[in-house]
N, CA, C and O atoms as a Tinker XYZ file with bonds, in Angstrom:
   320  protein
     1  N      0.813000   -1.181000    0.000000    73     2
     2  CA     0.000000    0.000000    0.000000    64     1     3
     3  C      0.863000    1.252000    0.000000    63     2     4     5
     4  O      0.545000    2.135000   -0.797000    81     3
     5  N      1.876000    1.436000    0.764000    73     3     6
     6  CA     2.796000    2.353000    1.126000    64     5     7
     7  C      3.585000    2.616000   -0.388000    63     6     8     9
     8  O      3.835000    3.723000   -0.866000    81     7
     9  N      3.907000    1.255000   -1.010000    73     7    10
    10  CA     4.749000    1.326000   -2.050000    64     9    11
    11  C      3.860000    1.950000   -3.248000    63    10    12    13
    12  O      4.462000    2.678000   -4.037000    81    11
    13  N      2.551000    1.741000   -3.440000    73    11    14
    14  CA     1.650000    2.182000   -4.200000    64    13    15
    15  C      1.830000    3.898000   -4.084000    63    14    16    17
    16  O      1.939000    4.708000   -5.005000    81    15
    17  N      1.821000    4.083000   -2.911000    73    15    18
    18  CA     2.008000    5.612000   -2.670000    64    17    19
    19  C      2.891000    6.201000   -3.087000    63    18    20    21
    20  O      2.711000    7.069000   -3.941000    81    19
    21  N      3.843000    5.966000   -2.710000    73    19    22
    22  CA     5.064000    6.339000   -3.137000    64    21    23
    23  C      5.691000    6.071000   -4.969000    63    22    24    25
    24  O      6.518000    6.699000   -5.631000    81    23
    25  N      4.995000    5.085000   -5.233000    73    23    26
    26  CA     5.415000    5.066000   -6.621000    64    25    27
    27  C      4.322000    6.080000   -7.215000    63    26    28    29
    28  O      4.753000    6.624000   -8.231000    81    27
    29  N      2.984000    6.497000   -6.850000    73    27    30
    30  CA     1.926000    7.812000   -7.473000    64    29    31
    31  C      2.621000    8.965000   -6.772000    63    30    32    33
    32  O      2.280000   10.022000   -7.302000    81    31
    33  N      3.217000    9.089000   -6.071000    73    31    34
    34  CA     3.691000   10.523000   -5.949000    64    33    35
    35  C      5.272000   10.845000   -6.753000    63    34    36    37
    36  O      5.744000   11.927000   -7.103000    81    35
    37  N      5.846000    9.432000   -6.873000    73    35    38
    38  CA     6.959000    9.680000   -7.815000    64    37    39
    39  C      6.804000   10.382000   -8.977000    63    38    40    41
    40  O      7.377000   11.386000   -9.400000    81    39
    41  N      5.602000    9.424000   -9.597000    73    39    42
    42  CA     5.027000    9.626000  -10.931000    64    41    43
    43  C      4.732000   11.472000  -11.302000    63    42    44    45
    44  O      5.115000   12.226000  -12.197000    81    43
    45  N      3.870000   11.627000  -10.093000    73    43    46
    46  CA     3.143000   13.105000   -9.854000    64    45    47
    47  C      4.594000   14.111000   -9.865000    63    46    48    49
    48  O      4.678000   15.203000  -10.428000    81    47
    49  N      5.388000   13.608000   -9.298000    73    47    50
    50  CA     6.605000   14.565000   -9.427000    64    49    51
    51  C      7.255000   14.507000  -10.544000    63    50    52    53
    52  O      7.868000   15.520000  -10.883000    81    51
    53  N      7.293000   13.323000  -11.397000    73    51    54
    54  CA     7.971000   13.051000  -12.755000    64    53    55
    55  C      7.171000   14.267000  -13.904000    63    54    56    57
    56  O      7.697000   14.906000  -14.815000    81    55
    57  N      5.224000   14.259000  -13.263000    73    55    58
    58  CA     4.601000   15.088000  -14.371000    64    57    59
    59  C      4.510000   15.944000  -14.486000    63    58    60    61
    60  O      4.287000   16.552000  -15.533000    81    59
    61  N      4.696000   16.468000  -13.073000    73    59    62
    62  CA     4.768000   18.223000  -12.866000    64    61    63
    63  C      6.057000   18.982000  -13.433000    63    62    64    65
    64  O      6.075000   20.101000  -13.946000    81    63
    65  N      7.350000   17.936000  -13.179000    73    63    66
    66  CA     8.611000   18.584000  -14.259000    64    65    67
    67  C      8.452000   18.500000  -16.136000    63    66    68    69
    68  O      9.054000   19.166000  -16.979000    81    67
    69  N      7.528000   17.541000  -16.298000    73    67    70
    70  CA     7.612000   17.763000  -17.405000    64    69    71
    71  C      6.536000   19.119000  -17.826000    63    70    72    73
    72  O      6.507000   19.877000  -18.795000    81    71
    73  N      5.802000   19.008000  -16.737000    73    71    74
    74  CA     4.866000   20.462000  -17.334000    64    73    75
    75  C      5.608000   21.392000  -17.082000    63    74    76    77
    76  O      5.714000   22.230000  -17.977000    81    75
    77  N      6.276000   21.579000  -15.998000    73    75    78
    78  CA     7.096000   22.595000  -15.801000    64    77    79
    79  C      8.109000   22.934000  -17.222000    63    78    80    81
    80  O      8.123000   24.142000  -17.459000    81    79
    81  N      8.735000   22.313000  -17.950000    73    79    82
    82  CA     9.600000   22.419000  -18.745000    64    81    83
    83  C      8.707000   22.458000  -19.959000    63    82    84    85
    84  O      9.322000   22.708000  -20.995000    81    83
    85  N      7.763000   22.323000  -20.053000    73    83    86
    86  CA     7.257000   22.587000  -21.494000    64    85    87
    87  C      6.318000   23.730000  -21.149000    63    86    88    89
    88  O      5.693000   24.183000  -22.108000    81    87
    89  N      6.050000   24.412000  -19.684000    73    87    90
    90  CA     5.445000   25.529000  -19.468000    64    89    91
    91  C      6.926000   26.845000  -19.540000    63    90    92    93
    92  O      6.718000   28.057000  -19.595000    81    91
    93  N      7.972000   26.372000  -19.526000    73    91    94
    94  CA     9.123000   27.119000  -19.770000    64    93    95
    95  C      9.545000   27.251000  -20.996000    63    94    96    97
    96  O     10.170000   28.243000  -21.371000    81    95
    97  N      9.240000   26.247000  -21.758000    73    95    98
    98  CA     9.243000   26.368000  -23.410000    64    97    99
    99  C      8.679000   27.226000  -24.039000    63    98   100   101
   100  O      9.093000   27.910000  -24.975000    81    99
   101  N      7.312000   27.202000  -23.325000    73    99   102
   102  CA     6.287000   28.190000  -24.035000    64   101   103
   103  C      6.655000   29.561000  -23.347000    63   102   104   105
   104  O      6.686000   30.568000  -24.054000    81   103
   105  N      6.876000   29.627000  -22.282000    73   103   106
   106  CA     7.256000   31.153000  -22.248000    64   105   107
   107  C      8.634000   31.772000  -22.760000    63   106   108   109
   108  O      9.020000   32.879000  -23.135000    81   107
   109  N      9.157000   30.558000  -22.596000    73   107   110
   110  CA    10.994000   31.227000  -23.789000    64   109   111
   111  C     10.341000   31.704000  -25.232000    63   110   112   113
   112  O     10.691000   32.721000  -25.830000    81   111
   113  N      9.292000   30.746000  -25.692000    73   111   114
   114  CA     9.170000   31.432000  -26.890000    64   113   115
   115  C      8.186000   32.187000  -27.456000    63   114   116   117
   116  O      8.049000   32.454000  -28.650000    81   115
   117  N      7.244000   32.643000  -26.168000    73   115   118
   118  CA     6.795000   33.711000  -26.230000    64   117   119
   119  C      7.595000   35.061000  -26.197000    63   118   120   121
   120  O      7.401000   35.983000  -26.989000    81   119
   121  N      8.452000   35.062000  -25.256000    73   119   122
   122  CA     9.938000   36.310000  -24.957000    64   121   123
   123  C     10.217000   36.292000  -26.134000    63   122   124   125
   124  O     10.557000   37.342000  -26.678000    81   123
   125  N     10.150000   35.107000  -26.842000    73   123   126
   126  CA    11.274000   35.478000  -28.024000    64   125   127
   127  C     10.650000   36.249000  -29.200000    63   126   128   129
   128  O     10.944000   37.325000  -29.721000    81   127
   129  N      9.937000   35.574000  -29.381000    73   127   130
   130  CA     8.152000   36.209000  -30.166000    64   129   131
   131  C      7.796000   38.061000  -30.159000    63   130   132   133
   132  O      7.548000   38.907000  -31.018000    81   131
   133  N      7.958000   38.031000  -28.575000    73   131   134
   134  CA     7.852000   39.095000  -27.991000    64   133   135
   135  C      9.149000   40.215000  -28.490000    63   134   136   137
   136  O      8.822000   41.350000  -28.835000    81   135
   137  N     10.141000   39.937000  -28.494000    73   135   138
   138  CA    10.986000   40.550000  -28.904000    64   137   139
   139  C     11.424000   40.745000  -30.071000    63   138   140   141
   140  O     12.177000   41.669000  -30.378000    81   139
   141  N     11.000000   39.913000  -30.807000    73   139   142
   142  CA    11.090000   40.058000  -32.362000    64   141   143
   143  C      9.991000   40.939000  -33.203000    63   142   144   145
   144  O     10.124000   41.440000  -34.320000    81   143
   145  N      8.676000   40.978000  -32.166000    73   143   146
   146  CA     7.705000   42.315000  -32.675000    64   145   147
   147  C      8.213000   43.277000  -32.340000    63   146   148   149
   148  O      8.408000   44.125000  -33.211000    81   147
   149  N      8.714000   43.606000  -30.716000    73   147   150
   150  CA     9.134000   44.780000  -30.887000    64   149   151
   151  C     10.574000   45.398000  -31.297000    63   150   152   153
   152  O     11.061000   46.500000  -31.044000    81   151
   153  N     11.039000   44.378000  -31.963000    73   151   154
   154  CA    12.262000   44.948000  -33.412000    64   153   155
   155  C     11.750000   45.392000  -34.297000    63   154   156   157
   156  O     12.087000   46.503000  -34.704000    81   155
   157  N     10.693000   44.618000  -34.934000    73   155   158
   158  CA    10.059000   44.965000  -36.320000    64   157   159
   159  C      8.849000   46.469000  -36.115000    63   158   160   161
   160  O      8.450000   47.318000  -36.912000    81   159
   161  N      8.645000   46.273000  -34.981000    73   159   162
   162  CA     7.685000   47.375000  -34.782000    64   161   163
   163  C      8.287000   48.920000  -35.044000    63   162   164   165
   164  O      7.862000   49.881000  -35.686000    81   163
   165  N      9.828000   48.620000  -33.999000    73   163   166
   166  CA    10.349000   49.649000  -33.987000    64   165   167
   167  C     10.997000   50.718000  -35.423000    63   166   168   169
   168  O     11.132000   51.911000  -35.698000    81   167
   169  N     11.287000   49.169000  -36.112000    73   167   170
   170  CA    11.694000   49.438000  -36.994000    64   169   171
   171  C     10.673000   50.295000  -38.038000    63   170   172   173
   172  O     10.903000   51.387000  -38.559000    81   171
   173  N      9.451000   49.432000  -38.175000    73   171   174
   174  CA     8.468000   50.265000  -39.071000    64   173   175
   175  C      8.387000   51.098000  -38.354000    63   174   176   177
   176  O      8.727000   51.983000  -39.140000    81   175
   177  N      8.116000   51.879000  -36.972000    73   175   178
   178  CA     7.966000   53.329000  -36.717000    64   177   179
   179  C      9.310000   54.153000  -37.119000    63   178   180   181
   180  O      9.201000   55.351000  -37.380000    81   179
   181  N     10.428000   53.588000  -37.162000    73   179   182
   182  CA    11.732000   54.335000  -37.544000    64   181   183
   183  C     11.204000   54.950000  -39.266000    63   182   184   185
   184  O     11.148000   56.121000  -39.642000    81   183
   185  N     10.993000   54.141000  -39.768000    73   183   186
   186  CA    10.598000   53.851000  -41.301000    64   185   187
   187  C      9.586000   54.620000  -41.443000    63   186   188   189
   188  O      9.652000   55.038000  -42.599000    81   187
   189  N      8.091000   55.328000  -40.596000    73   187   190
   190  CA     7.349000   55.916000  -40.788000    64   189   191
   191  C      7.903000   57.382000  -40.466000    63   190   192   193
   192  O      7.693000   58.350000  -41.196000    81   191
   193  N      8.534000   57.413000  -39.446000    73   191   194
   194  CA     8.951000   58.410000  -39.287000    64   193   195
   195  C      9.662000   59.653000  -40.206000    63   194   196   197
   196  O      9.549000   60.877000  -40.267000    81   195
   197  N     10.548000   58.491000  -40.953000    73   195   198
   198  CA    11.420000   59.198000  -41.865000    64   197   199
   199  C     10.358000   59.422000  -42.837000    63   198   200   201
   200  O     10.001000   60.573000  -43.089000    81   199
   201  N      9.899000   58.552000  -43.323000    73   199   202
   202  CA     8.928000   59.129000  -44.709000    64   201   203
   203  C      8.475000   60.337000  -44.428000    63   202   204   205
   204  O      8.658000   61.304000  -45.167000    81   203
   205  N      7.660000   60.384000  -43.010000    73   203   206
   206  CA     6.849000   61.349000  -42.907000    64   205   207
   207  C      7.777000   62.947000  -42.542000    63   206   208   209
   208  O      7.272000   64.059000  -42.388000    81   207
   209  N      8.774000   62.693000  -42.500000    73   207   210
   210  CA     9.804000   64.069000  -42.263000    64   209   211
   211  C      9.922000   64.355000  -43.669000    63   210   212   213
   212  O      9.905000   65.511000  -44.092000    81   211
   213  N     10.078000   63.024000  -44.640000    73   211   214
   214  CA    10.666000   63.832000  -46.059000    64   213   215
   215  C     10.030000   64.296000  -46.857000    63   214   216   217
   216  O     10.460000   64.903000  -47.838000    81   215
   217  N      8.258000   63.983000  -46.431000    73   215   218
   218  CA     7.390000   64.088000  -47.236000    64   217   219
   219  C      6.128000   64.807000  -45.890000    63   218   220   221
   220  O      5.202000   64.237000  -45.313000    81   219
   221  N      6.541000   65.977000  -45.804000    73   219   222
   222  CA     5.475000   66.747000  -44.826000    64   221   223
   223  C      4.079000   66.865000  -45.318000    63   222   224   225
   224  O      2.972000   66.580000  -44.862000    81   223
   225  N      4.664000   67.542000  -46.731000    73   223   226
   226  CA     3.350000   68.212000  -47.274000    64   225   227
   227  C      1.866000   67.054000  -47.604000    63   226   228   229
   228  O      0.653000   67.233000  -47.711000    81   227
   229  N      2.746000   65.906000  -47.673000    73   227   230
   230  CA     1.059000   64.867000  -48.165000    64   229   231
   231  C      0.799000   64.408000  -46.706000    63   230   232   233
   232  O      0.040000   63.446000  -46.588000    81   231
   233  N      1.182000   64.811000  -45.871000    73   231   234
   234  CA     0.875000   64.184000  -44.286000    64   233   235
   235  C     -0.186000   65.388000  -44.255000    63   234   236   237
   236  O     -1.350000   65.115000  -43.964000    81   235
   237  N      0.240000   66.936000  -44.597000    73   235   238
   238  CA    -0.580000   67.735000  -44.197000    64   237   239
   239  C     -1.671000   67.930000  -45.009000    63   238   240   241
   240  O     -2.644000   68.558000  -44.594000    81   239
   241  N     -1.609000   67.289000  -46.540000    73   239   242
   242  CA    -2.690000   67.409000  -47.109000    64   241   243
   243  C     -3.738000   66.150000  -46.398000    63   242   244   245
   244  O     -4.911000   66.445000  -46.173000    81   243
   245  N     -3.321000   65.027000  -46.136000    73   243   246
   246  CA    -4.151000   63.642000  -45.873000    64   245   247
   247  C     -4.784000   64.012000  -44.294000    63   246   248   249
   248  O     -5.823000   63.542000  -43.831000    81   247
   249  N     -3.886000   64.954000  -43.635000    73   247   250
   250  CA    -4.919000   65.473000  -42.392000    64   249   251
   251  C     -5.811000   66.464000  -42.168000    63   250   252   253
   252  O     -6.495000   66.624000  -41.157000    81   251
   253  N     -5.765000   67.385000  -43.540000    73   251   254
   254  CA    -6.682000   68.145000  -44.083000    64   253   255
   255  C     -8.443000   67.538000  -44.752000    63   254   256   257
   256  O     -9.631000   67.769000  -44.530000    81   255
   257  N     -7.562000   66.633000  -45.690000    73   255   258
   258  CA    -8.614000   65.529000  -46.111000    64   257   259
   259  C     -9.881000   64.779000  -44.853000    63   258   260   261
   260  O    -11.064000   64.469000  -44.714000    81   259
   261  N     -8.708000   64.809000  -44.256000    73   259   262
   262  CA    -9.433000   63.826000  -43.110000    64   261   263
   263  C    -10.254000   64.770000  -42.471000    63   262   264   265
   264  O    -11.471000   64.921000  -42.577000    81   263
   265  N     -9.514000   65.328000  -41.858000    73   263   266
   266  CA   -10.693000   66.739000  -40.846000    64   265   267
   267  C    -11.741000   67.110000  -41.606000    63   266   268   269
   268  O    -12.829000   67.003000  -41.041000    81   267
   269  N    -11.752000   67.500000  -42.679000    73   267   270
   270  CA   -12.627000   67.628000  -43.651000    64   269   271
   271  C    -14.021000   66.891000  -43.597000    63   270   272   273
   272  O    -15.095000   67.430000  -43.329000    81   271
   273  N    -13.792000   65.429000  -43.931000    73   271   274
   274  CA   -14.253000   64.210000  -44.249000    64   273   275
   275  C    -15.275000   63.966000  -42.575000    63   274   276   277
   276  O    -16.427000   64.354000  -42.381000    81   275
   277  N    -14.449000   63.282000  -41.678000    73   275   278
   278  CA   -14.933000   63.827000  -40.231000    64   277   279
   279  C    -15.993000   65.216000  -39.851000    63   278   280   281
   280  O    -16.961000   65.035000  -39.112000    81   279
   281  N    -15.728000   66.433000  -40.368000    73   279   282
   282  CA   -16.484000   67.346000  -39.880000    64   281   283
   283  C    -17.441000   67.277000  -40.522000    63   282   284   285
   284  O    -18.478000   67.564000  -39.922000    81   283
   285  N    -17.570000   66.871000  -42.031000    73   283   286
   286  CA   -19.239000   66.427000  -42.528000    64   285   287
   287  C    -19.829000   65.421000  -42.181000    63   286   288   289
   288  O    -21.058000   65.383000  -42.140000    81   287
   289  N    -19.016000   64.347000  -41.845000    73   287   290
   290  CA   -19.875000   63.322000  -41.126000    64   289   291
   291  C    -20.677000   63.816000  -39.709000    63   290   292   293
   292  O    -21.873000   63.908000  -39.431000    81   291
   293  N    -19.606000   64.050000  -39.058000    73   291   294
   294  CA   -20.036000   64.997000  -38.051000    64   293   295
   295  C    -21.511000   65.921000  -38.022000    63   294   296   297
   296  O    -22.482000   65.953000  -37.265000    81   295
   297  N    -21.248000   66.397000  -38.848000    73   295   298
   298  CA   -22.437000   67.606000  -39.189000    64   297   299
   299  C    -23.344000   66.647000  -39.746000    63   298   300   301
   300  O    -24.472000   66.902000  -39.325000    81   299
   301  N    -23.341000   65.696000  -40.478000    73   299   302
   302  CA   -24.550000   65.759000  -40.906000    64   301   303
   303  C    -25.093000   64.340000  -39.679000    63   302   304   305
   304  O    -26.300000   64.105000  -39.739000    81   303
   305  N    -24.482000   63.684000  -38.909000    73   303   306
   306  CA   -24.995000   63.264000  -37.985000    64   305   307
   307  C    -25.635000   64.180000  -36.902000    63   306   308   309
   308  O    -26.631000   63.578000  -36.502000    81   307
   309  N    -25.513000   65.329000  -36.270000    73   307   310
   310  CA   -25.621000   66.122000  -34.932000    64   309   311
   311  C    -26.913000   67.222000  -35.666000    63   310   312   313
   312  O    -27.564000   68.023000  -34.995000    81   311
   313  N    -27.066000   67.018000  -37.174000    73   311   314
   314  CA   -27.991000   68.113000  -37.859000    64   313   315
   315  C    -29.096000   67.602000  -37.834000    63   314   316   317
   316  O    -29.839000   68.574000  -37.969000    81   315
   317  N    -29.868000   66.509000  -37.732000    73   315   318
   318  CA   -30.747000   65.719000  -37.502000    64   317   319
   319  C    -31.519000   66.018000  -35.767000    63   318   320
   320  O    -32.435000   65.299000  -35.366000    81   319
């Protein structure tokens, strides 16, 4: 009976390391995951950035557009 015990709690300790190590797997390669968006992220904001320095004037026309676009929606929702 004793030996029964002891061989289910062996077991129970054998399963919990293996969850443990494949619950460490998954978070190594979430970190890693994790860090590789925010390379690429950074990078496309580096990349937006510059466009948008070399090219002011269509940033200021496309936020013209927009305000525009918005304030008639606007209006003609609140005119009702």
């Amino acid at each position: 009976m004793e030996e029964d015990k002891i061989k289910s709690e062996v077991k129970m300790e054998e399963m919990s390391k293996k969850f443990d190590n494949s619950y460490q797997d998954v978070i190594e390669k979430l970190n890693e995951e994790k860090e590789r968006l925010e390379n690429e992220l950074r990078h496309e904001y580096r990349a937006a950035r510059k466009y948008v320095r070399s090219h002011p004037e269509e940033g200021l026309a496309y936020s013209f557009i927009g305000g525009m676009v918005i304030g008639i929606l606007l209006s003609k929702i609140f005119s009702r």
